[in-house]
MMTF fields as JSON, N, C-alpha, C and O atoms, coordinates in Angstrom:
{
  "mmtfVersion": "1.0.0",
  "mmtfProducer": "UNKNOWN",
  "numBonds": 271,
  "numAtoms": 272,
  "numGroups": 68,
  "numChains": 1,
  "numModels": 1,
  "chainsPerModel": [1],
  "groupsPerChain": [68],
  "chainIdList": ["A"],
  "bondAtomList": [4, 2, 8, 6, 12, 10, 16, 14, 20, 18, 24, 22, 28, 26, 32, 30, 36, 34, 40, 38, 44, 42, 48, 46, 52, 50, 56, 54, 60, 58, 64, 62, 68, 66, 72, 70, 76, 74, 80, 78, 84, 82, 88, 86, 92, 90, 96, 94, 100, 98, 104, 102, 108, 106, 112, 110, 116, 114, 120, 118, 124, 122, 128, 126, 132, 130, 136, 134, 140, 138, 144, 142, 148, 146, 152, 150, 156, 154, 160, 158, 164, 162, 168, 166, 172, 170, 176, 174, 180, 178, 184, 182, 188, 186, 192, 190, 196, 194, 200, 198, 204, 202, 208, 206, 212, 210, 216, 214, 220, 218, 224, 222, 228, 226, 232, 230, 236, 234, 240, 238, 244, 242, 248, 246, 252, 250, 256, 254, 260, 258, 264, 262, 268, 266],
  "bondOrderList": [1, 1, 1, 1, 1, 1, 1, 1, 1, 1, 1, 1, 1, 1, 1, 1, 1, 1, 1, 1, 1, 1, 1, 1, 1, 1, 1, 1, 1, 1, 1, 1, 1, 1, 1, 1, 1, 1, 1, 1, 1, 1, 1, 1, 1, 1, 1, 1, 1, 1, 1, 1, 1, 1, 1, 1, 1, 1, 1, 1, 1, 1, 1, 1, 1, 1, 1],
  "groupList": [{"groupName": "UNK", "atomNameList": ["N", "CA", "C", "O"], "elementList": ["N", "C", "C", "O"], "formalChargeList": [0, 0, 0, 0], "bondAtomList": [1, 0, 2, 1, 3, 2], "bondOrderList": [1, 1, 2], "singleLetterCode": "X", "chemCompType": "L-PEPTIDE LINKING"}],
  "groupTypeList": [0, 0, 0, 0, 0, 0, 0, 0, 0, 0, 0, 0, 0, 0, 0, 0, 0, 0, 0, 0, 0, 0, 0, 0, 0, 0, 0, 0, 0, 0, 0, 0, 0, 0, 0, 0, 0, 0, 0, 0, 0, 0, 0, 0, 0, 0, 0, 0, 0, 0, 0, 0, 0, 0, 0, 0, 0, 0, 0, 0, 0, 0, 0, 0, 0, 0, 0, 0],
  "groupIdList": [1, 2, 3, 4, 5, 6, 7, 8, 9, 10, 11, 12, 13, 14, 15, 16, 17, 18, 19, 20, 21, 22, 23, 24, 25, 26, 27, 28, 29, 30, 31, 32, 33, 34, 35, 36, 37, 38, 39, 40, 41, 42, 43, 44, 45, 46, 47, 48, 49, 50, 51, 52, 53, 54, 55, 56, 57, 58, 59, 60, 61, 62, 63, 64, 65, 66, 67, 68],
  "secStructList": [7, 4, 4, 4, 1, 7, 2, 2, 2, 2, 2, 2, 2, 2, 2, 2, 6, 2, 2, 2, 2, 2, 2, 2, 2, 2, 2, 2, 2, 2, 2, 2, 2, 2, 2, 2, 2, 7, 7, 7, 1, 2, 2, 2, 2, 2, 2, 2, 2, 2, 2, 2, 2, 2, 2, 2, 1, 6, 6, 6, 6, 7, 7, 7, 7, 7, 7, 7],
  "xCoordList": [0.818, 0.0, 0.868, 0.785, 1.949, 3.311, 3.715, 4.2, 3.579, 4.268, 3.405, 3.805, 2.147, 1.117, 1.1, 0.313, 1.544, 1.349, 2.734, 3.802, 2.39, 3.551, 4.477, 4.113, 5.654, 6.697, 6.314, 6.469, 5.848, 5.131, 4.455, 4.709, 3.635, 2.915, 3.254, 2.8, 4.69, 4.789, 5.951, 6.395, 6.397, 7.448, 6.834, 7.294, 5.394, 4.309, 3.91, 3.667, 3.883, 3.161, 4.292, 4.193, 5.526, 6.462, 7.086, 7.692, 6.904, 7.577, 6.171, 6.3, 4.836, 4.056, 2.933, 1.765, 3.229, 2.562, 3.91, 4.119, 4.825, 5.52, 6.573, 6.833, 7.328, 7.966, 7.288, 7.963, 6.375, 5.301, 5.119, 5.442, 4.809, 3.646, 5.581, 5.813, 6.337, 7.897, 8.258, 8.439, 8.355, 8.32, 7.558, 7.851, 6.248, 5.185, 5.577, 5.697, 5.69, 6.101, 7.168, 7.283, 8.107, 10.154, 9.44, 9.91, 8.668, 8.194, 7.944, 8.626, 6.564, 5.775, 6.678, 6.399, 7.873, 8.679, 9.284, 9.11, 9.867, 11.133, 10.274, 10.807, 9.078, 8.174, 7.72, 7.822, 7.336, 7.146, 8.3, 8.316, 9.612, 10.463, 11.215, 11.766, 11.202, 10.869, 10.152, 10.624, 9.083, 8.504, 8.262, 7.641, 8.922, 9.081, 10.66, 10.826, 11.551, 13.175, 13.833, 14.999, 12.785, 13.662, 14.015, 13.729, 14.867, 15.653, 17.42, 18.254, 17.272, 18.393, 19.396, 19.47, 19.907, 20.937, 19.789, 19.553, 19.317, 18.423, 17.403, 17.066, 16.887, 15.43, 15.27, 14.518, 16.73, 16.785, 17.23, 16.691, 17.867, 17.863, 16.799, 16.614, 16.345, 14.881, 13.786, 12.77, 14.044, 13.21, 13.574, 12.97, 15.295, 15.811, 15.642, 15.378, 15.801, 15.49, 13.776, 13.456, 13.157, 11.857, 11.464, 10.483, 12.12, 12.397, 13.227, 12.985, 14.183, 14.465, 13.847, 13.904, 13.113, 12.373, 11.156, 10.971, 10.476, 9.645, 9.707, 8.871, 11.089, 11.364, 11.812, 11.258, 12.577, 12.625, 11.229, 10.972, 10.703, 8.75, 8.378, 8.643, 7.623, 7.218, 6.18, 6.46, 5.511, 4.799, 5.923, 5.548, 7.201, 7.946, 7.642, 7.509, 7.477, 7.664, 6.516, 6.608, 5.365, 4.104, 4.039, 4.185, 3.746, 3.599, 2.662, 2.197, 2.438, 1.325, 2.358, 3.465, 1.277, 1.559, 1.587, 0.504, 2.805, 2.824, 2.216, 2.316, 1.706, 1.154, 1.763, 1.462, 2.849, 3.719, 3.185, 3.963],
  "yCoordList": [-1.186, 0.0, 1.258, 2.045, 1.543, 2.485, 2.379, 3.326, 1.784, 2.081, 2.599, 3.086, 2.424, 3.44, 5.013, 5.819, 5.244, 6.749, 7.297, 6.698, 8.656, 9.286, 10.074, 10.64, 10.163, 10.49, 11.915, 11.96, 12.811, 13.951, 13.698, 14.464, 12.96, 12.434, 11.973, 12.185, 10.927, 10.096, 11.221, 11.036, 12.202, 13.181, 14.019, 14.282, 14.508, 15.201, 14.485, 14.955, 13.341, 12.305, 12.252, 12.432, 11.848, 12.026, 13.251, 13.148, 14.426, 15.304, 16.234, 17.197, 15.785, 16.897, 15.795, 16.166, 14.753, 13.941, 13.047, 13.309, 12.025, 11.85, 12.19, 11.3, 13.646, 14.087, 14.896, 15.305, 15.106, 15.838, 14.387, 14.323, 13.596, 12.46, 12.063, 12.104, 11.792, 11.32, 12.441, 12.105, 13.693, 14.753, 14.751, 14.887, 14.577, 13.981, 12.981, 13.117, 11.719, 10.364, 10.911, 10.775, 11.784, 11.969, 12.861, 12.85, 13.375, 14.608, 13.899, 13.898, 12.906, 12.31, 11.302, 11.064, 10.307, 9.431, 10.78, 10.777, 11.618, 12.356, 13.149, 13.949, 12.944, 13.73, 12.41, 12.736, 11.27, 10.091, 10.169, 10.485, 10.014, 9.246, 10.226, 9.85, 11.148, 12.768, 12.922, 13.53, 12.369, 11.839, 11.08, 11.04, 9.881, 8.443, 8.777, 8.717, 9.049, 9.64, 10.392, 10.323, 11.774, 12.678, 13.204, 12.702, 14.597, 15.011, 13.992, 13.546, 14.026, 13.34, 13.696, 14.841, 13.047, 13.597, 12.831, 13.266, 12.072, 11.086, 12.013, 12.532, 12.255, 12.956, 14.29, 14.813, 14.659, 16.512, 15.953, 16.496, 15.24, 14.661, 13.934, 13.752, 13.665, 13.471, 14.553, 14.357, 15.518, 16.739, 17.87, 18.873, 17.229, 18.63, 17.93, 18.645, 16.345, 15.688, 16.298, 16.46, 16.494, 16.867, 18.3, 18.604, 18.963, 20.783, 20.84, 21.657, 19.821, 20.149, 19.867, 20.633, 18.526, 17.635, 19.097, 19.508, 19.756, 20.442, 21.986, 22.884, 21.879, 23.522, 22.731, 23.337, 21.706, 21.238, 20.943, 21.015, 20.638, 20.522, 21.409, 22.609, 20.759, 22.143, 23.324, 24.434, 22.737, 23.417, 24.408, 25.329, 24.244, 25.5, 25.781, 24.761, 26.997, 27.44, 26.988, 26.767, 26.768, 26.304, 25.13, 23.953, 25.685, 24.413, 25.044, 26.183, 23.589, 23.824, 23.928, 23.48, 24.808, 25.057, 23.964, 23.599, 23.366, 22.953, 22.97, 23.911, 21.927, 22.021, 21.003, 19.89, 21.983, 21.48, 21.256, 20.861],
  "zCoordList": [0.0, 0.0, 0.0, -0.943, 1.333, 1.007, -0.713, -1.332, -0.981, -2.51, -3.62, -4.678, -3.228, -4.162, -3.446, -3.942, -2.846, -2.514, -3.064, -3.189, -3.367, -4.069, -3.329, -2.298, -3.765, -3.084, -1.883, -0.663, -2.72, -2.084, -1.206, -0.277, -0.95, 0.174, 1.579, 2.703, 0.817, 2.076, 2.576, 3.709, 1.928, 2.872, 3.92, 5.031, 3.232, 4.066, 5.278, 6.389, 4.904, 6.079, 7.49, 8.704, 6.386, 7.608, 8.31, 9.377, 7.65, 8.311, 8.826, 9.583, 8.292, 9.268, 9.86, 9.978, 10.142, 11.15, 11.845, 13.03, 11.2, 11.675, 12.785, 13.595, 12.912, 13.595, 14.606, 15.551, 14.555, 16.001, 16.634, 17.82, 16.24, 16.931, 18.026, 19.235, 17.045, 17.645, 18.728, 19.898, 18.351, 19.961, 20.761, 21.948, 20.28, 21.331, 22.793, 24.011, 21.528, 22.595, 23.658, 24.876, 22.392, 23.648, 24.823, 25.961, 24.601, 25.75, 26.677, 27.702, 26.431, 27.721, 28.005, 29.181, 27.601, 27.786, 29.038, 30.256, 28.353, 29.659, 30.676, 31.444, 30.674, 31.827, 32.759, 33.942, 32.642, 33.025, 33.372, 34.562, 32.845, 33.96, 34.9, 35.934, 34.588, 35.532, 36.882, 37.843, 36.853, 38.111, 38.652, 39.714, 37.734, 38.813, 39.406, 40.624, 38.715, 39.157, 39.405, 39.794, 39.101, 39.315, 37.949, 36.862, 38.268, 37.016, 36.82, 37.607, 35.519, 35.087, 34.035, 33.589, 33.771, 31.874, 30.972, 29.845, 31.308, 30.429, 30.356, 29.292, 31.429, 30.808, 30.067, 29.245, 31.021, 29.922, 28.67, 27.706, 28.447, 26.529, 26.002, 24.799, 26.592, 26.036, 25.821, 25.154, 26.346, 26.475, 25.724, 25.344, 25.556, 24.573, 23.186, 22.219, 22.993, 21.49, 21.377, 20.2, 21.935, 21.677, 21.373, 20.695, 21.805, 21.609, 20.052, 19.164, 20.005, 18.947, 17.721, 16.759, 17.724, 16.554, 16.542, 15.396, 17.483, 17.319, 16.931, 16.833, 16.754, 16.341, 14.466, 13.549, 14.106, 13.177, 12.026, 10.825, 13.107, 11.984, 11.326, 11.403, 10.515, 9.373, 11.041, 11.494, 11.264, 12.329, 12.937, 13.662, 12.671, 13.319, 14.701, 15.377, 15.38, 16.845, 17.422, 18.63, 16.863, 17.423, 18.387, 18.057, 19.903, 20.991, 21.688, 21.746, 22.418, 23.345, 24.832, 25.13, 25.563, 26.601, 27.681, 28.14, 28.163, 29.434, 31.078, 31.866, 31.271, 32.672, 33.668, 34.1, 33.846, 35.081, 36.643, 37.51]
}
């Protein structure tokens, strides 16, 4: 089925659904283990791979607000 969709598509797919949904997961992965452990090197790189994948998206600076 991937191979009937056209190249244009599947770049769209991956870079404006793909890489949000992936900062998504790194966020709630380094906030979960944030409050089972504490702050760590692990979780701030998980939190900064997610700042970065989300400044990288076509969506650009656009985030939602945190509720710490």
């Amino acid at each position: 089925m991937a191979a009937l969709l056209s190249t244009r598509l599947r770049r769209w797919l991956l870079l404006g659904v793909g890489i949000p949904v992936l900062a998504w997961a790194l966020e709630r992965t380094g906030s979960r283990l944030e409050r089972r452990r504490g702050a760590s090197r692990a979780t701030r790189g998980l939190r900064s791979l997610s700042d970065w994948l989300r400044s990288a998206s076509p969506l650009g600076g656009r985030r939602r607000r945190r509720w710490s």
